[in-house]
C-alpha positions as CSV (number, residue, x, y, z in Angstrom):
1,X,0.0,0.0,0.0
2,X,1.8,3.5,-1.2
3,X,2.4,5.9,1.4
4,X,0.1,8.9,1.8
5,X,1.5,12.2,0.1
6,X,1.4,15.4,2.6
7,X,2.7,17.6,0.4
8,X,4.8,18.7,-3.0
9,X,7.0,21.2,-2.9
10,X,9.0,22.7,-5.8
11,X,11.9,20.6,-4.4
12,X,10.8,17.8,-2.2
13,X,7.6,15.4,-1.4
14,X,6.6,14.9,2.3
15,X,5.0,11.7,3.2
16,X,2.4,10.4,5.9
17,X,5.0,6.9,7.6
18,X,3.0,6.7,10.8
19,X,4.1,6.6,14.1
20,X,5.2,10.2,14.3
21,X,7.6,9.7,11.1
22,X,8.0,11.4,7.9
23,X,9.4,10.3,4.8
24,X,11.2,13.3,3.1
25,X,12.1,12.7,-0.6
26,X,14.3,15.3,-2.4
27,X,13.8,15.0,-6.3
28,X,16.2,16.4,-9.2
29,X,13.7,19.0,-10.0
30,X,15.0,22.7,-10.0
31,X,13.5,26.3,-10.0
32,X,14.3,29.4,-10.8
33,X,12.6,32.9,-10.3
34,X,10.2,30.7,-8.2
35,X,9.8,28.6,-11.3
36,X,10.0,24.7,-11.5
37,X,12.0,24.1,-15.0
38,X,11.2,21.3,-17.4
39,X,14.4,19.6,-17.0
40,X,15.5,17.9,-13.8
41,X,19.4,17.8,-12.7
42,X,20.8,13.7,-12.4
43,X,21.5,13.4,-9.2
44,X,20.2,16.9,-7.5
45,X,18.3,15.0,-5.3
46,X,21.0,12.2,-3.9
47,X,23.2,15.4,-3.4
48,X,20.8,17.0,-1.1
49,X,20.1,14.0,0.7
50,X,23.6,12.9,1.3
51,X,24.8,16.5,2.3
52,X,21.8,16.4,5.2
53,X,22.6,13.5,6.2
54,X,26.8,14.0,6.1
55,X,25.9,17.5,8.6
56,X,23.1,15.8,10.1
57,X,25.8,13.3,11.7
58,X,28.7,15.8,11.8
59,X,26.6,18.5,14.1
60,X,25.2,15.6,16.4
61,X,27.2,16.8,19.0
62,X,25.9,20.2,19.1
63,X,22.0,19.5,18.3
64,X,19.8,16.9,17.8
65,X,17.6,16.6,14.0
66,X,15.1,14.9,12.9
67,X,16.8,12.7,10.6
68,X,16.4,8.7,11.4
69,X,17.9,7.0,8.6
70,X,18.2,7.5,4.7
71,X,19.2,3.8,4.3
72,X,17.4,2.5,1.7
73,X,17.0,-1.2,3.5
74,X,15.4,0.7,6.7
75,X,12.9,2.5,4.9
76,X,9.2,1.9,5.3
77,X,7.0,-0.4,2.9
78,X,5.6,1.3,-0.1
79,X,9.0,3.6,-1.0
80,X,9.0,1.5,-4.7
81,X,4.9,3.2,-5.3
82,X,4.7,6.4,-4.0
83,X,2.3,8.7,-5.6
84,X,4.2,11.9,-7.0
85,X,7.2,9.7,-8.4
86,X,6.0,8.3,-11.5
87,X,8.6,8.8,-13.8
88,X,11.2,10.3,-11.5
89,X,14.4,8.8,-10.4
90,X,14.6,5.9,-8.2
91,X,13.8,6.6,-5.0
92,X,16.8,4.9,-3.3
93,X,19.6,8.1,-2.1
94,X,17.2,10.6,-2.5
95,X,14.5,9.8,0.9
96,X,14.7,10.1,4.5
97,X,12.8,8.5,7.4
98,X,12.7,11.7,9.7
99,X,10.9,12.6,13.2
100,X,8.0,14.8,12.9
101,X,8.7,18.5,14.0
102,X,6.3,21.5,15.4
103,X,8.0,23.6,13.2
104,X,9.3,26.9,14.4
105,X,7.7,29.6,11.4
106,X,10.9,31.3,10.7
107,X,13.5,30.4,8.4
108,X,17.0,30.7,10.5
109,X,19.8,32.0,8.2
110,X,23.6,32.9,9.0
111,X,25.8,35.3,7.2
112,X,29.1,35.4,7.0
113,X,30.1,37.0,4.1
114,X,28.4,40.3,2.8
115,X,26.1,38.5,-0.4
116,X,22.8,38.5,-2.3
117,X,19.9,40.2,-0.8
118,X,22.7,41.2,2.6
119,X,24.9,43.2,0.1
120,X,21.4,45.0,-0.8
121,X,20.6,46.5,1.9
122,X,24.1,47.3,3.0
123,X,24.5,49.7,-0.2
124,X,21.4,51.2,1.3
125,X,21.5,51.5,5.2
126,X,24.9,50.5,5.7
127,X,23.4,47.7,7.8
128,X,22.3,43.6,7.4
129,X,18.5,42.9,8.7
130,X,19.3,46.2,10.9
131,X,22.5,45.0,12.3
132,X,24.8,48.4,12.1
133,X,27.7,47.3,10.0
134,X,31.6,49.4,9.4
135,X,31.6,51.0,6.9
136,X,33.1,50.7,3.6
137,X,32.8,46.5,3.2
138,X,32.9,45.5,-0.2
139,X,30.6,42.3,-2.2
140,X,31.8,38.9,-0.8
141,X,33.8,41.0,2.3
142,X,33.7,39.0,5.2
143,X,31.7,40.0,8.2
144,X,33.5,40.5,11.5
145,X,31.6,37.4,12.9
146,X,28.5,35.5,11.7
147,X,25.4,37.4,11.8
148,X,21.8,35.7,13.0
149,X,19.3,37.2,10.0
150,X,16.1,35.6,10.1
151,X,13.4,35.6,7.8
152,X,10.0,34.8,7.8
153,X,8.1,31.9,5.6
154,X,6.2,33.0,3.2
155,X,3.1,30.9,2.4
156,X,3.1,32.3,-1.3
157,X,5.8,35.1,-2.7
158,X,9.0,36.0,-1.4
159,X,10.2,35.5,2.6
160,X,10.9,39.0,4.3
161,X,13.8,39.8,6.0
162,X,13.1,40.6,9.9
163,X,15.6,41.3,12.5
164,X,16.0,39.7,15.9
165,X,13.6,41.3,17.6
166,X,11.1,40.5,14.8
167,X,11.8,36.8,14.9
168,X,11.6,37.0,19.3
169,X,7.8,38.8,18.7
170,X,7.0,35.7,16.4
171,X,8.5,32.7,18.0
172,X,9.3,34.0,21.9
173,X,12.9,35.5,23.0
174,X,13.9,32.4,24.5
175,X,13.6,30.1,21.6
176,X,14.7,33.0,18.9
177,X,18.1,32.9,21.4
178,X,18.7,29.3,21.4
179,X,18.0,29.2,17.3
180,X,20.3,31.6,17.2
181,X,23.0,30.2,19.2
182,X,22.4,27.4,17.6
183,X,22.6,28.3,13.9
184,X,25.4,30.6,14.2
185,X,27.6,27.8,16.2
186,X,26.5,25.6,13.5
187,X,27.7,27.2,10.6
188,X,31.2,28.3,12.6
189,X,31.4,24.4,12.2
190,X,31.0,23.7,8.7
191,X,32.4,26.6,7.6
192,X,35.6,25.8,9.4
193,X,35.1,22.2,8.4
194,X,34.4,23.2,4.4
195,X,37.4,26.2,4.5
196,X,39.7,22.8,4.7
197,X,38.7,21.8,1.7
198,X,39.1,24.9,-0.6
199,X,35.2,25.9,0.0
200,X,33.8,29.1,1.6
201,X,30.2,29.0,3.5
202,X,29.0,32.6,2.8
203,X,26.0,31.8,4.6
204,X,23.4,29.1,4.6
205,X,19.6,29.0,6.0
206,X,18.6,26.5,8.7
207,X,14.8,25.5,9.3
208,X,14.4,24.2,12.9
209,X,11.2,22.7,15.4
210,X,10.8,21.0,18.4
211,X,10.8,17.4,18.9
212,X,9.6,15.8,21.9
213,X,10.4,19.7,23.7
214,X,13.8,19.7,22.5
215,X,14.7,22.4,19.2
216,X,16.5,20.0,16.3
217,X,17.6,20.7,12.8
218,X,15.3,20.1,10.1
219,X,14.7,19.3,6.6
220,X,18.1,20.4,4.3
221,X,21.1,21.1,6.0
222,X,24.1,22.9,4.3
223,X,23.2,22.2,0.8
224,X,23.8,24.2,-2.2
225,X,20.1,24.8,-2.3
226,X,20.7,26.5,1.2
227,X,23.5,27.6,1.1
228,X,26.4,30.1,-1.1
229,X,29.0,27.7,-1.4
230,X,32.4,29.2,-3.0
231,X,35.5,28.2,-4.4
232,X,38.1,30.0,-2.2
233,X,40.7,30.1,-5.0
234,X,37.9,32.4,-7.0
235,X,37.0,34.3,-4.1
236,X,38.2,38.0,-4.2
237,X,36.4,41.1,-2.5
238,X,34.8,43.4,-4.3
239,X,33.4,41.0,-7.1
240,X,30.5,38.5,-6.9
241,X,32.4,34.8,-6.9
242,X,31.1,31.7,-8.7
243,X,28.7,29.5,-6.4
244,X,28.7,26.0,-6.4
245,X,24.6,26.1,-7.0
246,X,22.4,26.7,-9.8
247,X,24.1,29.7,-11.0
248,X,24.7,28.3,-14.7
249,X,20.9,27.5,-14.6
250,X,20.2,31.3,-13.8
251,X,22.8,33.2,-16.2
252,X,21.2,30.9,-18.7
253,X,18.0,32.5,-18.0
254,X,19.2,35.8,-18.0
255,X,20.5,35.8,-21.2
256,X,18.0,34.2,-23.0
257,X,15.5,36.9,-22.7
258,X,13.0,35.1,-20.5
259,X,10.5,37.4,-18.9
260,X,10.9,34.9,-15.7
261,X,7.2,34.0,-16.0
262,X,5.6,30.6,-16.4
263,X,6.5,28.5,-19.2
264,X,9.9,28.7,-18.7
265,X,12.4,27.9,-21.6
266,X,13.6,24.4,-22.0
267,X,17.3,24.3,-20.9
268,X,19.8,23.1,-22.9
269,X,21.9,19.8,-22.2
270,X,25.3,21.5,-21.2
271,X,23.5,23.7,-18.8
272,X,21.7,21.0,-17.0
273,X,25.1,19.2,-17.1
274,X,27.3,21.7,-16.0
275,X,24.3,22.6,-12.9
276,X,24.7,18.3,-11.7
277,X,28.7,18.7,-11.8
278,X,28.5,21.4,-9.3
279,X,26.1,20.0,-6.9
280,X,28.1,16.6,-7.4
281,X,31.4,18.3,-7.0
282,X,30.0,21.1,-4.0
283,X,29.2,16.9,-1.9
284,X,32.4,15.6,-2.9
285,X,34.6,18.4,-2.0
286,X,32.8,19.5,0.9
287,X,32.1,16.6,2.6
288,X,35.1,14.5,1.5
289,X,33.3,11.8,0.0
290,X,31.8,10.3,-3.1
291,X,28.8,10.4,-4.7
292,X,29.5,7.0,-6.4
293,X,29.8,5.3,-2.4
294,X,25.9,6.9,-2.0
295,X,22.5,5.2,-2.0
296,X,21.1,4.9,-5.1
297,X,24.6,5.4,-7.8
């Protein structure tokens, strides 16, 4: 009997496993200007999963998650016929058995370099979510320390910056402190961790809830979909450095003349190949490992 389907995001498929569990499956699908594209990356999804589950185990230490097992043996009855994968990649490497969560509704995201949507506002107000910065930091600069910038979840269009205060009205000062301690102590980890192989976090987002009382790390962690991974050797202040992402994907876009609404343009095969050897090369290099020794090669 297939397993009941929660939900479908524009990434990932959350289903019903009973007895407080979820099953999580990440597929190879990939958007862009909020837009799923046609064409789905081989092996997005075993990169996703195996990155969780490589800083799942690494940060244990620090905080508990929700994650259980991604072992495709250990897995619930019913992974081979789940409705929403017809036609997709074999499950196998892309799904994890993890605890159900009470969610917190803020998304919990770490800076450490001055990027993206940071940079912005720090050409405006010489500050990042309202945290006074010096002045005169350039693109890609890094920040004296790691800055706490949450955001909220937006049901439907973009999420919104918010400072701390902001996220302590939503979620209660207590638990906004211990996300916070928590995120930021978390990403001093793998950023230190990542710097030893050649690879700069410039910051990453976090999702957390409560399990059983206690706050955990949930759904993605430190995956180029969450994260600005770059190469240090191409890092240089002042400019804005490759990412190992879905950057070729998006300057692809750009160029093409696509007015970012839906259909989206087919992509052509070098693009989509050149988008799976970065997220295959940001696992391998990051967490020291190989794709080929994952679930599901």
């Amino acid at each position: 009997m297939a397993l009941q389907l929660i939900s479908s995001g524009k990434v990932r498929e959350m289903y019903d496993a009973g007895d407080g569990l979820l099953l999580m499956v990440a597929s190879d699908r990939i958007s862009a200007f909020d837009v799923i594209l046609g064409e789905p990356i081989p092996d997005k999804g075993r990169v996703l999963t195996a990155m969780t589950v490589h800083w799942a185990e690494a940060l244990a230490d620090l905080a508990p998650s929700h994650l259980v097992t991604a072992d495709p043996a250990a897995l619930p009855d019913g992974v081979d016929d789940l409705p929403g994968q017809e036609g997709a990649a074999p499950v196998a490497g892309r799904a994890m058995l993890v605890r159900r969560a009470e969610m917190l509704p803020i998304e919990c995201i770490v800076r450490g370099y001055l990027a993206g949507s940071g940079y912005k506002e720090y050409q405006r107000s010489q500050t990042v979510h309202g945290i006074e910065l010096p002045a005169g930091l350039r693109q890609a600069d890094q920040l004296p320390e790691p800055l706490f910038t949450p955001s909220t979840k937006a049901t439907e269009g973009h999420d919104v910056n918010i400072s701390f205060d902001e996220a302590a009205d939503i979620v209660g000062k207590e638990t906004a402190a211990a996300a916070r301690d928590m995120c930021v102590e978390a990403y001093r980890r793998a950023a230190a961790a990542a710097e030893r192989h050649g690879i700069i976090v410039a910051d990453t987002k976090f999702e957390l809830g409560f399990i059983d009382g206690e706050l955990a790390l949930c759904d993605e962690l430190l995956t180029p979909d969450s994260s600005r991974f770059w190469p240090a050797d191409a890092w240089e202040p002042g400019t804005n450095p490759p990412s190992f992402d879905k950057q070729p994907v998006r300057d692809w876009l750009e160029a093409s003349g696509w007015d970012k609404q839906p259909p989206p343009p087919a992509l052509p095969a070098e693009v989509v190949a050149a988008t799976a050897e970065r997220y295959r090369t940001a696992y391998e290099r990051i967490c020291d490992r190989s794709l080929a020794d994952w679930y599901g090669a």
